[in-house]
C-alpha positions in Angstrom: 0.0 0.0 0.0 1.6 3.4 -0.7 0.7 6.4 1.1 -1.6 7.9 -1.7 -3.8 4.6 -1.3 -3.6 5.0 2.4 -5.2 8.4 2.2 -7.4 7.5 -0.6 -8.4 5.0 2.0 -9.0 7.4 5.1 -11.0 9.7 3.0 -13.3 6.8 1.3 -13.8 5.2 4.9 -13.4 8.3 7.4 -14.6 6.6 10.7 -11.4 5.0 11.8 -10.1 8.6 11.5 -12.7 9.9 13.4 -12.9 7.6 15.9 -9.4 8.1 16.7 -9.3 11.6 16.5 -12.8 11.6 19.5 -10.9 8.5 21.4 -7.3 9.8 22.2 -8.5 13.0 23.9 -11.8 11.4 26.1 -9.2 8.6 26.9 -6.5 12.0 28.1 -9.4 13.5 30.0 -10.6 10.5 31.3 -7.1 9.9 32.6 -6.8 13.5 34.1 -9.7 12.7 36.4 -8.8 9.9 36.9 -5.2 10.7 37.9 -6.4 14.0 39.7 -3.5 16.3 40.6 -0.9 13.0 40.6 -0.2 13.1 37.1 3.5 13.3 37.2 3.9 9.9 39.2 4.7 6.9 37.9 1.8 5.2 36.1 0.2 8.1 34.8 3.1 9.5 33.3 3.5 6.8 31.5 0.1 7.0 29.8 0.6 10.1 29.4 4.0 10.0 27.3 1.7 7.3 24.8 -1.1 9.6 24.4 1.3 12.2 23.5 3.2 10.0 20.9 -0.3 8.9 19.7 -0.6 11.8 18.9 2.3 14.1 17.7 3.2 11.3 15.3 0.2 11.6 13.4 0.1 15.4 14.1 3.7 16.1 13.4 3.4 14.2 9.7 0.4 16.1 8.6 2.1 19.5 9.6 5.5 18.6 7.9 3.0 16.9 4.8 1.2 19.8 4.7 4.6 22.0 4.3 5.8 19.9 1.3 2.8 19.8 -0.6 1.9 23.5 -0.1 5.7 24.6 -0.3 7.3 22.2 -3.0 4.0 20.9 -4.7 2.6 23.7 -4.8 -0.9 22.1 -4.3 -3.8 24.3 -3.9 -5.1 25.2 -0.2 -8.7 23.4 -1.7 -7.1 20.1 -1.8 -6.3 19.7 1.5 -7.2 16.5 2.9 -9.4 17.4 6.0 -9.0 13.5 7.4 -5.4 13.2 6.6 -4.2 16.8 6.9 -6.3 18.8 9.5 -7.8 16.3 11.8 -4.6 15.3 13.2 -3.2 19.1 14.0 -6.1 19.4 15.9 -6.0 15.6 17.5 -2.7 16.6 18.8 -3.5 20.6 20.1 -6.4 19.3 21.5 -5.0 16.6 23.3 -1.8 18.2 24.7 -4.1 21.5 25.8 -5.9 18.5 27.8 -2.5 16.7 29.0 -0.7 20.0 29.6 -4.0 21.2 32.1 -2.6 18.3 34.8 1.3 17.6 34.2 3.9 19.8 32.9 5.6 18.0 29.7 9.5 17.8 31.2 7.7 15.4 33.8 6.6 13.2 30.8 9.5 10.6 29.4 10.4 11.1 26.2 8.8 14.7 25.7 12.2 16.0 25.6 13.4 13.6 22.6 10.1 14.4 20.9 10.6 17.6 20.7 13.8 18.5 19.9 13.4 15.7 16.5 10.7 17.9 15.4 13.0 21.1 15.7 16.1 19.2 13.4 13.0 17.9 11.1 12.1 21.7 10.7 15.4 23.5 10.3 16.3 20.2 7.9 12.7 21.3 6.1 13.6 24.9 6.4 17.3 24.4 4.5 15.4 22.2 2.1 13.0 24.8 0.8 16.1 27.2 0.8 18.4 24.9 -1.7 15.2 24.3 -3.7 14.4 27.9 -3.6 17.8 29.0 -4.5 18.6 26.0 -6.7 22.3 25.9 -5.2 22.0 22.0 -4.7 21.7 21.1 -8.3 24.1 23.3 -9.5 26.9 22.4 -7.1 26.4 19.1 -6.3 26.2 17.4 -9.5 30.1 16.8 -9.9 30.8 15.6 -6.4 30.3 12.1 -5.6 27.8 10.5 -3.2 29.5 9.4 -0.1 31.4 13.7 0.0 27.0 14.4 -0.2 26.2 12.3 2.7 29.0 13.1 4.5 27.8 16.5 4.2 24.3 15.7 4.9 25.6 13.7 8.1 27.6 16.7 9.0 24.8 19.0 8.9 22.4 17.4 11.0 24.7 16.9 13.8 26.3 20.6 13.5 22.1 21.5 14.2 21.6 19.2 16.6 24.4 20.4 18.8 23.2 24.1 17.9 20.0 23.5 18.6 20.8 21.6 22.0 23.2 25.2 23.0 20.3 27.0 21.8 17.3 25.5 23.7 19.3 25.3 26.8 
């Protein structure tokens, strides 16, 4: 199955989307009153730190989707997907306004790791629109061989995740 069959899917049968997108946050507020004011303890962290990667996954890829197609596809705003491309942004605000009302996210595991790969994934999406906008890939790598472009690559991502880390801290 590619991923135009998958969402081809989603929008011909919409009510695993839906369901989805109504369980995750009763099953976050059902947990907060549940949980009370103890939500940073052990066990309820913990379901916590799924809901949240329930979530962001989803909600991260239709944000960073959205970006490609409106920035490098140039599809039109009309086209959007409202199963695939908005119901998941607002899965995961929704859901984290409802988490973030009884524990603070550095309490959460993982949070922390979530977070700072969808900062790299945006300054890599940011320096990709910039080459294709100013076209200096093609032009100057076409003569150099692959392993000096991955190098580069490599080297890039870990020069922004080290700036990013001095940054955030």
């Amino acid at each position: 199955m590619t991923l135009g069959e998958f969402f081809d899917l989603t929008s011909t049968n919409p009510a695993i989307v839906i369901y989805y997108c109504v369980a995750i946050p009763l099953i976050a507020g059902v947990i907060n009153f549940i949980s009370g004011h103890e939500g940073s303890i052990s066990p309820w962290k913990y379901f916590y730190s799924t809901l949240i990667f329930l979530v962001c996954i989803p909600g991260v890829f239709a944000v960073f989707l959205n970006i490609y197609q409106f920035l490098f596809e140039r599809t039109p705003i009309l086209d959007t997907n409202i199963y695939t491309q908005i119901l998941p942004i607002l899965l995961m605000f929704i859901t984290l306004f409802i988490i973030k009302s009884n524990v603070e996210f550095c309490d959460i595991p993982g949070f922390d790791k979530l977070s700072s790969f969808i900062t790299i994934i945006s300054v890599i999406t940011i320096l990709m629109w910039f080459a294709d906008k100013t076209r200096i890939l093609a032009i100057s790598f076409t003569y150099l061989p692959i392993q000096y472009i991955v190098l580069m690559f490599i080297a890039l991502y870990i020069f922004f995740r080290f700036a990013l880390k001095k940054i955030i801290k």
